[in-house]
C-alpha positions in Angstrom: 0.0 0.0 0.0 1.9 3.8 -0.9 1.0 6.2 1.4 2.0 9.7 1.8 2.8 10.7 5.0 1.7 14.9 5.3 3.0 17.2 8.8 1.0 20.0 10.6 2.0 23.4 10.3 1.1 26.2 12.1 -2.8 27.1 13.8 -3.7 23.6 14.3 -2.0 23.8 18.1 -4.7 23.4 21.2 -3.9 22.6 25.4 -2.4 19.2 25.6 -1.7 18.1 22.2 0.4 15.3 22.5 -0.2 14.5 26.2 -1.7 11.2 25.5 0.9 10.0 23.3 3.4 10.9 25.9 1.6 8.7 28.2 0.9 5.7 25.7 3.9 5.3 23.7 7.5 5.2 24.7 9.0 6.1 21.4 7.0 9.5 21.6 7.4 10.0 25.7 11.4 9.9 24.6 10.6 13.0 21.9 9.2 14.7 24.4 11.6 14.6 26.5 14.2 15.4 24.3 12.4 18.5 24.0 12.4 19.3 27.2 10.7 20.9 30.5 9.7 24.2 29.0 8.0 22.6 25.8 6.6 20.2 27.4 4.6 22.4 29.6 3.2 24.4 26.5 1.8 21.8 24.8 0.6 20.0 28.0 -1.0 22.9 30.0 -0.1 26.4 27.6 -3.4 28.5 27.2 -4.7 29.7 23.5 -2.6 32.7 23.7 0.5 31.1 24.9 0.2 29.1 21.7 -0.1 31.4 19.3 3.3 32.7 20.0 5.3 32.3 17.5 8.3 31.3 19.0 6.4 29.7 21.5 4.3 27.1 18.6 6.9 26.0 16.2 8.7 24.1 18.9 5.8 22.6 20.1 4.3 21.7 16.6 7.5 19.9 15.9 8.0 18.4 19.0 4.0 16.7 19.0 4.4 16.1 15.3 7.7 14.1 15.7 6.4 12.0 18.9 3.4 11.7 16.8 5.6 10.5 13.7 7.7 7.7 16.0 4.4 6.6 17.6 3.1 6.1 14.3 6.5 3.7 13.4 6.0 2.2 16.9 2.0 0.6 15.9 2.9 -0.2 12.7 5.3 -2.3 13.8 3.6 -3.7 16.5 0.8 -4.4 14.4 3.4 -6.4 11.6 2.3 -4.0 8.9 5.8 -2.5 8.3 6.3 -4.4 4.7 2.7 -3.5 4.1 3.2 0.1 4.0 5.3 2.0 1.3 5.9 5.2 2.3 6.5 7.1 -1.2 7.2 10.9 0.0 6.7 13.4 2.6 5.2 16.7 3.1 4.8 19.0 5.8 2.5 22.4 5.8 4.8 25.6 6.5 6.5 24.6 9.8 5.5 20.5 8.8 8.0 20.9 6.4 11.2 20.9 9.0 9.5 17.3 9.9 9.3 16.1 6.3 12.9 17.4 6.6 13.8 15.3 9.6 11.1 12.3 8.8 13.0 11.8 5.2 17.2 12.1 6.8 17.8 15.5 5.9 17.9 16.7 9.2 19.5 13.7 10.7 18.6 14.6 14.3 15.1 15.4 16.1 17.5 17.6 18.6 18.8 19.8 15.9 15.6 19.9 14.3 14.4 21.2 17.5 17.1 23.7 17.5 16.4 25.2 14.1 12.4 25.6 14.4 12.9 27.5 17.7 15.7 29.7 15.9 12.9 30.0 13.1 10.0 31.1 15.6 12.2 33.6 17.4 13.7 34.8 13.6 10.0 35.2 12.6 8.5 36.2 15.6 10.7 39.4 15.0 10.2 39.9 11.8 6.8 40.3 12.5 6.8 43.2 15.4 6.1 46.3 14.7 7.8 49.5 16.3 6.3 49.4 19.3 7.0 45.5 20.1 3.3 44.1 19.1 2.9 42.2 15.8 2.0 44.2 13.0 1.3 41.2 10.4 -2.0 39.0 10.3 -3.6 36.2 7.9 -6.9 35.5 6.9 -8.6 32.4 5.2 -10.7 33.1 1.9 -13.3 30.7 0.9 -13.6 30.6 -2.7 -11.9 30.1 -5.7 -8.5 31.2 -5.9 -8.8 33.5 -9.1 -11.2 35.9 -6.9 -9.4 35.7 -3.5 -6.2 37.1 -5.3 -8.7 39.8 -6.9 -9.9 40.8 -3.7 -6.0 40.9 -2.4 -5.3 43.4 -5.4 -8.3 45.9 -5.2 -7.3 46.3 -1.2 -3.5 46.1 -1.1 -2.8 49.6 -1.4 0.2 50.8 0.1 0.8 47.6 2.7 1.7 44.0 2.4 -1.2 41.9 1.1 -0.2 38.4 -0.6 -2.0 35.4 -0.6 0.4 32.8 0.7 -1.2 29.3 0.5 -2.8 28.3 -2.2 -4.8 25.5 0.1 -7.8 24.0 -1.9 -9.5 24.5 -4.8 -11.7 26.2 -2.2 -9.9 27.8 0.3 -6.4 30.5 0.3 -4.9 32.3 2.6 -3.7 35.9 2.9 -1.3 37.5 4.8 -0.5 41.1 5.4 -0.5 44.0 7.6 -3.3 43.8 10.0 -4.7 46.6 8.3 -4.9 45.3 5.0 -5.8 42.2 6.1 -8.9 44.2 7.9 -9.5 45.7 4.4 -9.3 41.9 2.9 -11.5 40.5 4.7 -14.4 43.6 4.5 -13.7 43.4 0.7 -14.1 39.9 0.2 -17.6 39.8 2.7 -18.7 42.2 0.6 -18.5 40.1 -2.6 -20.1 37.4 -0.5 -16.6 35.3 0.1 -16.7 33.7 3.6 -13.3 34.9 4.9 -12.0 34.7 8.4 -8.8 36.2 10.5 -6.8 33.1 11.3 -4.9 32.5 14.9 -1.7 32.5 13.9 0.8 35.6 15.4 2.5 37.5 12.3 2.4 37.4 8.5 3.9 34.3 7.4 5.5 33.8 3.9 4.9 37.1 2.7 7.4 39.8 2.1 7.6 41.0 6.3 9.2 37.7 6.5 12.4 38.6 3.9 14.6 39.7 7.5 13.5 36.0 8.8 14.6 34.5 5.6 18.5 36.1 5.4 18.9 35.2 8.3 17.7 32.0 8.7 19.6 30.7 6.0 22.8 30.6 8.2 21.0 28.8 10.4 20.4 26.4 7.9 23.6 26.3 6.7 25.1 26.1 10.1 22.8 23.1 10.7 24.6 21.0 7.6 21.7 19.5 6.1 21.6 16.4 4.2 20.4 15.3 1.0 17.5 13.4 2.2 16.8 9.8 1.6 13.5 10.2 0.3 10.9 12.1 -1.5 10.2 15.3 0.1 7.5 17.9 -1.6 8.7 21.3 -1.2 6.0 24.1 -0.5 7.3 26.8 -2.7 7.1 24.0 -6.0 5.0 21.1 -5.0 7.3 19.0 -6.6 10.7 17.0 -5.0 12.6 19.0 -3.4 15.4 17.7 -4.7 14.7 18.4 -8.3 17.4 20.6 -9.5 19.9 19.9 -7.1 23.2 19.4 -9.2 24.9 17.0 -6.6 27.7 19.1 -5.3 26.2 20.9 -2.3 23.0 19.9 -0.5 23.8 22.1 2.7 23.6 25.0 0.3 20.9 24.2 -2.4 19.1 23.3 0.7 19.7 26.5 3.2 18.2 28.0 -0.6 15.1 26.4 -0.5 14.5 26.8 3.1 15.1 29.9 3.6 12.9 30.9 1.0 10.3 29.0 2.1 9.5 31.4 5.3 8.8 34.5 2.9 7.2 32.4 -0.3 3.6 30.7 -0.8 2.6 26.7 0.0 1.4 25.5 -3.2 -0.6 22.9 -0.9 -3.5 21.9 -3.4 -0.4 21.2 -6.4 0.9 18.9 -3.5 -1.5 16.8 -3.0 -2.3 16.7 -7.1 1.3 15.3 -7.1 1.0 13.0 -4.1 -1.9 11.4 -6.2 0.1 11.6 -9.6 3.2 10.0 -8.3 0.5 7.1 -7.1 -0.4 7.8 -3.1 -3.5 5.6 -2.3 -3.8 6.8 1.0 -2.7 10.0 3.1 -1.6 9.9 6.6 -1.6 13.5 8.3 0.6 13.7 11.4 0.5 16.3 14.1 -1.9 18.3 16.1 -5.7 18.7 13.9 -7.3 17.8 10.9 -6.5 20.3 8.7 -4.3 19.2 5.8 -7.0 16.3 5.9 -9.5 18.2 5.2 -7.8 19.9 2.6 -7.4 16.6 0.5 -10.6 15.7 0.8 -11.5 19.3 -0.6 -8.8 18.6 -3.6 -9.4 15.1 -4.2 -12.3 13.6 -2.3 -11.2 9.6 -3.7 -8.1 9.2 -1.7 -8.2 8.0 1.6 -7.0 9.9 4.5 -6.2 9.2 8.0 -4.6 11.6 10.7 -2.9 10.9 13.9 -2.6 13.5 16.9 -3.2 11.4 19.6 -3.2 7.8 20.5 -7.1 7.1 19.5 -6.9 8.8 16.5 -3.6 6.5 16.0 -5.4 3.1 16.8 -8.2 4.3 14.2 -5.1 5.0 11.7 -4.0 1.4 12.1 -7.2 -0.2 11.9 -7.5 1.8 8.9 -5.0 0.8 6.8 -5.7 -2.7 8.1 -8.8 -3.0 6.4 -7.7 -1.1 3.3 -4.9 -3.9 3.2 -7.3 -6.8 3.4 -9.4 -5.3 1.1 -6.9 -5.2 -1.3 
């Protein structure tokens, strides 16, 4: 069975994500841990506004979504179903994608992927401050077709930042901006009778107020010595394999590139899962806090299956899942 395994990003984080795993599987307890006191506390007993700190969720998004990830490993080979399962790529949503980084060998250690998302969230975190210390970027979700979100976006720019950024669903992008033209958005786009709706996330992500995040982030990268990973990974700013164009001299660079671009470019999501169906995924697996990217797919192709797994019932479902797909075969 190919499956393609998809990572959380950003917004999907809630009071005690992962708590349950910690307590069920030893594999994810050990992640956890790893991670440390501070982070631990966040995601176990951190309030909504805790959360939405920038600096304060990537660590914690990556930390649930690994334990998540191992735990995942764990049950498939307790249940024997580790030749039945091909994994043929990853993909991670925005901050998912340091995951898909770590899941496929190119960051070859959870620790230093821990490292380099906090140095992200603080790096972004900054970016997005206004003068006076309080965040001067927002995002907003437009329901509707792409074509008249990014109409909307144009008539109300004006002077400010005012992208859209993820290109979700045929239904569904998202814009990010100043908060005052994302105000403006999402009057405008009421007013041609798109739902739209201000999203919980702390600054502008991949939009231009990220380009300081982005310069310096790539020495992080590069400081991190990334690997060529050993499997397929779908980049956001392409939707195709990240590994595409690389020549074969210098994967810490060509990857530093990619990655730092990544925080100030859009997530081509809805071309990724296209691809992940193209390249011949029969089943989705979404790992890490919500149900999101699921319900994504089944916006941009409702045949594929889809399973996600952000806790340890939503796990056992996942494995009795693809255990009846199997003998269904």
């Amino acid at each position: 069975m190919k499956i393609g395994i998809t990572f959380a990003g950003q917004g999907a984080q809630y009071k005690g994500m992962g708590k349950d795993l910690y307590d069920t599987y030893e594999s994810a307890k050990e992640i956890f841990d790893m991670a440390g006191d501070q982070v631990k506390e966040w995601c176990f007993e951190g309030d909504e506004e805790t959360l939405k700190q920038t600096h304060v969720t990537q660590p914690c998004i990556y930390t649930v979504t690994m334990a998540a990830y191992k735990a995942f490993l764990e049950a498939l080979k307790k249940a024997g179903m580790e030749d039945d399962v091909e994994i043929i790529g990853y993909a991670g949503f925005s901050l998912g994608e340091y995951a898909a980084l770590t899941a496929a060998g190119a960051i070859d250690e959870i620790k230093k992927g821990m490292e380099i998302v906090t140095k992200r969230g603080q790096l972004m975190n900054e970016a997005g401050l206004g003068p006076d210390g309080n965040p001067r970027g927002a995002m907003a979700a437009g329901m509707g077709k792409r074509e008249a979100i990014l109409e909307v976006v144009e008539e109300v720019r004006e002077d400010g930042i005012l992208e859209g950024v993820n290109f979700n669903s045929p239904a569904q992008t998202v814009v990010a901006g100043d908060k005052e033209a994302i105000e403006r958005f999402v009057k405008a786009a009421k007013a041609k009778k798109i739902r739209a709706m201000v999203l919980p996330v702390g600054t502008a992500f991949h939009s231009p107020m990220m380009v300081p995040a982005a310069k310096e982030l790539k020495n992080v990268l590069k400081e991190a010595g990334l690997k060529a990973p050993g499997a397929k990974i779908y980049a956001n700013v392409t939707a195709e394999d990240m590994m595409k164009d690389f020549d074969g001299t210098d994967p810490v660079e060509y990857l530093a590139d990619i990655m730092s671009r990544q925080a100030m470019s859009p997530v081509y999501w809805e071309e990724t899962i296209r691809n992940f169906k193209r390249d011949g995924a029969e089943v989705l697996v979404e790992i890490g806090p919500g149900k999101t990217l699921s319900g994504l797919a089944k916006k941009t192709d409702p045949a594929i299956a889809r399973f996600n797994i952000e806790n340890a019932e939503s796990l056992q479902q996942t494995i009795e899942g693809l255990t009846a797909l199997k003998e269904g075969e």
